[in-house]
N, C-alpha and C positions, 0 to 999 in steps of 0.2 A: 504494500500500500504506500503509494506517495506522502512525502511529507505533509503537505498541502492539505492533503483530504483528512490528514491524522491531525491536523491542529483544527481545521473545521468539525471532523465530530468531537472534541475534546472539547471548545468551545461551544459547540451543541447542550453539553453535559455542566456547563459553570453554570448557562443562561437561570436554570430555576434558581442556583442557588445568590447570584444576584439579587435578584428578581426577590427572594425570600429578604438579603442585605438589604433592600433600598426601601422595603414595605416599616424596616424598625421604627426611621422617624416620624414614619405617617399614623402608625396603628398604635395608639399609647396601652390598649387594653390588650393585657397580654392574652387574654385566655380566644380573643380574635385574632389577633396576630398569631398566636398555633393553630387558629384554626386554617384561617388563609393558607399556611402554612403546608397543612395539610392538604388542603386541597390543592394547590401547587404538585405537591408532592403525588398526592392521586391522579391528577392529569401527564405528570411526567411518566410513571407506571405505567398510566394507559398509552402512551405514546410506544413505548417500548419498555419490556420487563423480562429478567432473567431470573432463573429459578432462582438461584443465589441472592440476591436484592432483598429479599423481605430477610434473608440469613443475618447480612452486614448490615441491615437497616437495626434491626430489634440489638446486635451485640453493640453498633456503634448507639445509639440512644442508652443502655445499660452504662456501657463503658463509660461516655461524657458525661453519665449522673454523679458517677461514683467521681470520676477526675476531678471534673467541676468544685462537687461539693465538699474534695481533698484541698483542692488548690484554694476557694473560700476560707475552708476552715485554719487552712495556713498564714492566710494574711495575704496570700499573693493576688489573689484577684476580689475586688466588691463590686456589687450593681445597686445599683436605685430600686430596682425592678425586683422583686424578692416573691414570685408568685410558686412559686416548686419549695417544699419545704421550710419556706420564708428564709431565703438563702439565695437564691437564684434566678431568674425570669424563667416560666413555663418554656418557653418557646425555643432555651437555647442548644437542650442537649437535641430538639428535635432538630433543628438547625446542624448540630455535628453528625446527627445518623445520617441525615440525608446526605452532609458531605463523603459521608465513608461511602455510599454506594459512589457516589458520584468518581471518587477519589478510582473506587476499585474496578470501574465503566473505563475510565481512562486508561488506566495499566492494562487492562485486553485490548485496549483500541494501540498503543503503542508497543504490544506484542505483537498484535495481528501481524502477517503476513502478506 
């Protein structure tokens, strides 16, 4: 596969999670903004979906709860936004699963052949 076509479907794969980036300072209500969120997410699915996807979605959302609210409880990172365990915004470990599929869309597309 050409260079060219491999940056265009990679950048195919960033477009939701922009799209999810740019909705933060518009949607102050976090439990909308995960929903939006979600449906974003449900539309990119239907667009194309790999067995594996719901696999890296459900670990990377686990994973970012737990990270998250290590690195909160360290002092390294705070939010305004405190709707997940009053600790964190709802929206952002949804926000990192979605990047893990995203992430793991990319490395098959820069295998591919």
């Amino acid at each position: 596969m050409k260079l060219i076509k491999r940056i265009d479907k990679i950048a195919l794969q960033i477009i939701p999670i922009l799209i999810m980036i740019l909705l933060i300072p518009f949607i102050e209500n976090d439990y909308l903004l995960s929903l939006a969120f979600i449906v974003i997410m449900v539309l990119s699915f239907s667009i194309k979906r790999d067995k594996q996807d719901f696999i890296f979605f459900i670990f990377g959302l686990i994973t970012m709860i737990i990270f998250e609210y290590l690195f909160i409880m360290a002092g390294v990172e705070t939010f305004n936004r405190q709707t997940l365990f009053n600790v964190m915004p709802l929206w952002l470990p949804i926000l990192w699963a979605y990047a893990f599929v995203a992430i793991r869309r990319g490395i098959k597309i820069l295998e591919a052949k």
